[in-house]
N, C-alpha and C positions, 0 to 999 in steps of 0.2 A: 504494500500500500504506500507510496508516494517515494518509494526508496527505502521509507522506516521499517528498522526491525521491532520486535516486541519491546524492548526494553526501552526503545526509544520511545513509543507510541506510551509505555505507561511515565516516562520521564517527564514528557508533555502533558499530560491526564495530572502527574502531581505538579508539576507548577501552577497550570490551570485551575485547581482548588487550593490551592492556595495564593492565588490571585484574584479569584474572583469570590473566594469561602463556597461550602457546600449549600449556603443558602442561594446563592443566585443561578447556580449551574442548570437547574431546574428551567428557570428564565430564558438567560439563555440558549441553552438546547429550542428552548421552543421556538424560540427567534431565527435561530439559524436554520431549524427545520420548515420555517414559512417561507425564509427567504429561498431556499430550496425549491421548496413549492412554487413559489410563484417565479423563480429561473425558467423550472420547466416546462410552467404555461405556455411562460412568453415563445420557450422556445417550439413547444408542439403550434401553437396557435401561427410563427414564422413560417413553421415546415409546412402547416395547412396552406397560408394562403399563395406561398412559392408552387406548391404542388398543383394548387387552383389554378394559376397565370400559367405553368406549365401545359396542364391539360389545355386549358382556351388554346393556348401557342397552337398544340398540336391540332385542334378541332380545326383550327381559321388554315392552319398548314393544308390539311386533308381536303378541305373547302376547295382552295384554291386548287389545288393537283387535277380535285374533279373537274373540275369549271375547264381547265384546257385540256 
């Protein structure tokens, strides 16, 4: 995972609570987990409307081919 070995990843996990104390990590987590979430919107909702102008390309392409 990102190059990190285990001991690294829990290295990070204790600075982390102790930086932020075990009361706010809760918070956090959920914050990070939205911004997450709403990343991936963004990104499915891209891929939709790309794949949408894509198809049209290809309909108005096919159009054309007929027409001559």
């Amino acid at each position: 995972m990102f190059g990190l070995g285990f001991s690294e990843i829990v290295f990070v996990i204790v600075i982390f609570i102790i930086l932020f104390g075990p009361n706010e990590i809760p918070k956090i987590s959920k914050n990070i987990a939205k911004f997450y979430r709403d990343i991936i919107k963004v990104k499915d909702d891209f891929n939709d409307s790309v794949n949408e102008e894509i198809n049209d390309l290809k309909k108005i392409k096919k159009d054309i081919e007929k027409d001559n």
